[in-house]
C-alpha positions as CSV (number, residue, x, y, z in Angstrom):
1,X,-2.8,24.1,22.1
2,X,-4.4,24.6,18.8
3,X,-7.4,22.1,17.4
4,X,-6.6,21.0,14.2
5,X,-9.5,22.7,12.0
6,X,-7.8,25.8,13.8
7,X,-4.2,25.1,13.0
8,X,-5.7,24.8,9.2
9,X,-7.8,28.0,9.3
10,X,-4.2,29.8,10.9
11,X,-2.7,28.2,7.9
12,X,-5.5,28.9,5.5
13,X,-5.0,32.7,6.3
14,X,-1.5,32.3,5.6
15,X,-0.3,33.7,9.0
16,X,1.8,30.2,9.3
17,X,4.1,29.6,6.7
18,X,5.0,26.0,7.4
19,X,1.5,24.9,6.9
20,X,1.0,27.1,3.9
21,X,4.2,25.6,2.2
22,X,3.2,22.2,3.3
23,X,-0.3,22.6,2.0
24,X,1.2,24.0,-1.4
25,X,3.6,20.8,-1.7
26,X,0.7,18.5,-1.1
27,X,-1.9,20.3,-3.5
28,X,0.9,20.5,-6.2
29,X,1.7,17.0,-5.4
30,X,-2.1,15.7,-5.7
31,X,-1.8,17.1,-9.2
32,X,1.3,15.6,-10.5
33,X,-0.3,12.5,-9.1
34,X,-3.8,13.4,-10.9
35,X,-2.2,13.8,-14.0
36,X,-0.9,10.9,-14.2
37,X,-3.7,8.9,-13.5
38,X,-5.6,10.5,-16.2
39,X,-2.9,9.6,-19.2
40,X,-1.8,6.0,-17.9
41,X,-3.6,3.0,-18.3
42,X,-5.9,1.4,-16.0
43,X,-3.8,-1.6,-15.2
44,X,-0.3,0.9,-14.5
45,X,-2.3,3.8,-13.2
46,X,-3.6,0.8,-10.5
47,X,-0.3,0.1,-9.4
48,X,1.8,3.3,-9.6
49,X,1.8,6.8,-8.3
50,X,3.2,10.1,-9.4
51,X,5.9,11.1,-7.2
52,X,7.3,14.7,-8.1
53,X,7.5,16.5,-11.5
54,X,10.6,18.7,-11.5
55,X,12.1,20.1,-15.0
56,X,9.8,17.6,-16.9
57,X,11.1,14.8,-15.5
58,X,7.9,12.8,-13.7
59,X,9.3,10.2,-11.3
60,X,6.5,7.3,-10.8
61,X,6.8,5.2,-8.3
62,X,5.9,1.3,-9.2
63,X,4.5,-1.0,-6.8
64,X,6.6,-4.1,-8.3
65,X,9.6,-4.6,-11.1
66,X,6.8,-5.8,-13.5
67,X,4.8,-3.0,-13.5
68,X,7.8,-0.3,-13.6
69,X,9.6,-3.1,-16.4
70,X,6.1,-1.9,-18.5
71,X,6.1,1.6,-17.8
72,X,9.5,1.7,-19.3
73,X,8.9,-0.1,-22.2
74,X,5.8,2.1,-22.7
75,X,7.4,4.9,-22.0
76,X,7.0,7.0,-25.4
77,X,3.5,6.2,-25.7
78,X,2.7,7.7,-22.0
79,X,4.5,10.6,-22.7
80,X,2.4,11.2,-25.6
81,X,-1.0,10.5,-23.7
82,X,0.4,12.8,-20.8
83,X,1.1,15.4,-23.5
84,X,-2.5,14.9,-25.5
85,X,-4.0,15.2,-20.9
86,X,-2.0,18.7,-20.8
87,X,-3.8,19.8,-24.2
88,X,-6.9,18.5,-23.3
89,X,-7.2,19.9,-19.4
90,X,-7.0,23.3,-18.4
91,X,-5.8,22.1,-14.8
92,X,-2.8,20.4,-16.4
93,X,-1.5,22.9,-18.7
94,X,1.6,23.9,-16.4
95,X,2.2,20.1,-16.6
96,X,5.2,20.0,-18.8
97,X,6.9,16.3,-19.2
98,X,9.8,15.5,-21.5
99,X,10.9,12.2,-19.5
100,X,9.5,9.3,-17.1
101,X,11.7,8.2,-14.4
102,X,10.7,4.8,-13.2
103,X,11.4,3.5,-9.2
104,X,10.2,0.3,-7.6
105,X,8.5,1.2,-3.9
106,X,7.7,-1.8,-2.5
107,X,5.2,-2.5,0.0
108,X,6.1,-4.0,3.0
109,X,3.5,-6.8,4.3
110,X,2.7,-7.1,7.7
111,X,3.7,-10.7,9.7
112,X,1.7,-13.7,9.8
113,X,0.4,-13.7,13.2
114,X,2.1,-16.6,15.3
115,X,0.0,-19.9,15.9
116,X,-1.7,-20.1,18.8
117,X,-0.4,-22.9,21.3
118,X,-3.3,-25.0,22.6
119,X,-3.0,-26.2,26.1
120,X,-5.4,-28.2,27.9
121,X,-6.6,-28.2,31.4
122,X,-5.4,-31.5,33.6
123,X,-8.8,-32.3,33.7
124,X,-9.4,-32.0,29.8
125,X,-6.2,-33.7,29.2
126,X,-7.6,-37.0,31.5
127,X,-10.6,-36.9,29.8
128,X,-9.3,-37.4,26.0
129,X,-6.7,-39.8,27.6
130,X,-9.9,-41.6,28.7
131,X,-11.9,-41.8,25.3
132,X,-8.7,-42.4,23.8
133,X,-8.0,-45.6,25.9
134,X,-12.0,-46.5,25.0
135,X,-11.5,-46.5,21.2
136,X,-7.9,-49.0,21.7
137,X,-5.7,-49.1,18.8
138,X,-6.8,-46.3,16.5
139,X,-5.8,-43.5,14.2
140,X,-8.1,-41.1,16.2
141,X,-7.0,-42.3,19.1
142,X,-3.3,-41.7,18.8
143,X,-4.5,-37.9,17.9
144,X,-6.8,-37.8,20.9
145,X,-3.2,-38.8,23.1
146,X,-1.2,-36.2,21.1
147,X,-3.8,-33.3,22.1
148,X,-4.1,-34.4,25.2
149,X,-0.1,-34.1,25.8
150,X,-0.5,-30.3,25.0
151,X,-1.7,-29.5,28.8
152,X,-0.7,-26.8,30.5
């Protein structure tokens, strides 16, 4: 089994095709996405990313309907600034858009993590029954009998 710095350097010498198409996608990819960053604003450039650029059409994906509602609405003014990146950036210059297609990726957030049950001991439980019982007819010690019902 190969190491992975070896699997890259077999690629790398383009003896493995997969890897070498795979690489190519990503590099071509990291572009798209690089060029974009460069023409949109800070605030959209934050929450997007580039997807694919395929017969100047850029897809972008938006991290929320806000952002992608502003994208569209700016639409003619990024196409300009992506045009006035191409001129200005050598790297860019087979970056040809005529379109922005706009699609909300959400992110998914992980679960809250579930409460913690608290259980007492039999011997803790006796004990806050017991200071409970010494402070009589309380507020704190009506709480002191609720904990002390959570035994295990």
């Amino acid at each position: 089994m190969f190491k992975i710095n070896a699997v890259l350097d077999h690629a790398a010498s383009g003896q493995d095709q997969t890897l070498a198409k795979l690489q190519h996608r990503v590099d071509a990819m990291a572009l798209v996405n690089e060029f974009w960053q460069s023409a949109a604003p800070k605030l959209l450039s934050e929450q997007s990313v580039a997807h694919q650029l395929q017969d100047g059409m850029l897809t972008v994906l938006a991290n929320n309907a806000a952002v992608a509602s502003k994208i569209k609405l700016s639409q003619a003014s990024l196409l300009k600034a992506l045009k006035n990146s191409q001129e200005s950036y050598a790297e860019f210059s087979l970056c040809k858009v005529t379109a922005i297609s706009v699609k909300v990726q959400v992110k998914s957030s992980p679960r809250a993590p579930a409460k913690r049950m608290i259980k007492l001991s039999a011997t803790g439980a006796q004990h806050l029954n017991a200071l409970a019982a010494q402070m009589g007819d309380s507020r704190l010690a009506a709480i002191l009998k609720k904990l002390a019902a959570k035994q295990s």
